[in-house]
C-alpha positions as CSV (number, residue, x, y, z in Angstrom):
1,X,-15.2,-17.2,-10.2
2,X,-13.0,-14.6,-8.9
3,X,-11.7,-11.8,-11.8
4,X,-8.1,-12.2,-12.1
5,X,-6.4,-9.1,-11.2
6,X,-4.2,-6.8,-13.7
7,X,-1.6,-5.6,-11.2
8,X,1.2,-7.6,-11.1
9,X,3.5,-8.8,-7.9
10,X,6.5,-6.4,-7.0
11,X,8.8,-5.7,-4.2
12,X,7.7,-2.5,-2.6
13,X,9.0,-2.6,0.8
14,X,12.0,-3.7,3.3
15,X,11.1,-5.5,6.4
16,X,12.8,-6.5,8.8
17,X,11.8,-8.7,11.8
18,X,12.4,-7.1,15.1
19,X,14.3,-10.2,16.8
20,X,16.2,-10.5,13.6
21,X,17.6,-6.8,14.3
22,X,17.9,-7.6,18.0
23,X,19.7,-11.0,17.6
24,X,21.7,-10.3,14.4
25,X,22.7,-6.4,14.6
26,X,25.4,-4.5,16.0
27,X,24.4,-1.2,18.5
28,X,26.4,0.4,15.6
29,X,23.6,-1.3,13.3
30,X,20.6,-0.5,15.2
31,X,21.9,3.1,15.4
32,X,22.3,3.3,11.5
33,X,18.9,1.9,10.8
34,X,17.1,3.8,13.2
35,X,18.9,7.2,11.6
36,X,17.9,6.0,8.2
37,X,14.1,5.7,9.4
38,X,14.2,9.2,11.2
39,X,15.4,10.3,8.3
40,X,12.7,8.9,5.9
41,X,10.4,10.0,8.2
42,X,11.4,13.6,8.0
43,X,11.7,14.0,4.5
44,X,8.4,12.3,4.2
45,X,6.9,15.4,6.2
46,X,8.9,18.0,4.8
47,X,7.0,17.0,1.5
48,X,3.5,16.7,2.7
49,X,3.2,12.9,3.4
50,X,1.8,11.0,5.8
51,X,3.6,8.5,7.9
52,X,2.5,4.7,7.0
53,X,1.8,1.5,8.9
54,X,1.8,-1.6,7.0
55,X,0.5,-5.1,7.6
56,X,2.8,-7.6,6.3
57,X,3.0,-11.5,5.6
58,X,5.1,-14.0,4.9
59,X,5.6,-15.8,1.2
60,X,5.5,-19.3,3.7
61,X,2.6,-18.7,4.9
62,X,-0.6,-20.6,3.3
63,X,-2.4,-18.2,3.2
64,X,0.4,-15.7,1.0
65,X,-1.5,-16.1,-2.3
66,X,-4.7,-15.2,-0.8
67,X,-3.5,-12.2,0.5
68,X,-1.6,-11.0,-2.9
69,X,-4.6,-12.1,-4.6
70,X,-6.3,-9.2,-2.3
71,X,-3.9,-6.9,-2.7
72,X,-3.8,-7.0,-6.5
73,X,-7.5,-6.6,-6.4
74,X,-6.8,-3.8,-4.4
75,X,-4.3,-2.3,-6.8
76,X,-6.9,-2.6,-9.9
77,X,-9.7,-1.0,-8.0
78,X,-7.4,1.6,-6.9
79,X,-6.4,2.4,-10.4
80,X,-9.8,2.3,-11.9
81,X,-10.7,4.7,-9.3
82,X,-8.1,7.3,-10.4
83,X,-9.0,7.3,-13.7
């Protein structure tokens, strides 16, 4: 049986689908989010961290739980490491 993990679920990030932007947003909006994301990524240097890639899935998908179910895992090995 697998260990339940300690970490707990939590919004951590903003995405947004590509073809949502494309079909949904404004030039005006594009330009606006792609400022905020230069700006992030700027900032992020100026202090000394790395930029990130993510792989992200869906709460629909049938295989969601699985995947927070790793991630959590994740999270408590991560922590136990840092002690």
């Amino acid at each position: 049986m697998t260990k339940k993990p300690k970490a707990q679920k939590e919004m951590k990030f903003y995405i947004l689908l590509v073809k949502d932007i494309e079909k949904y947003c404004s030039k005006r909006d594009k330009e606006l989010l792609n400022n905020i994301e230069q700006k992030i990524i700027l900032k992020r240097f100026r202090d000394g961290k790395n930029t990130h890639t993510y792989i992200a899935c869906g709460e629909h998908e049938p295989y969601a739980e699985d995947v927070w179910q790793t991630i959590l895992r994740g999270e408590d090995q991560k922590q136990e490491n840092e002690k």
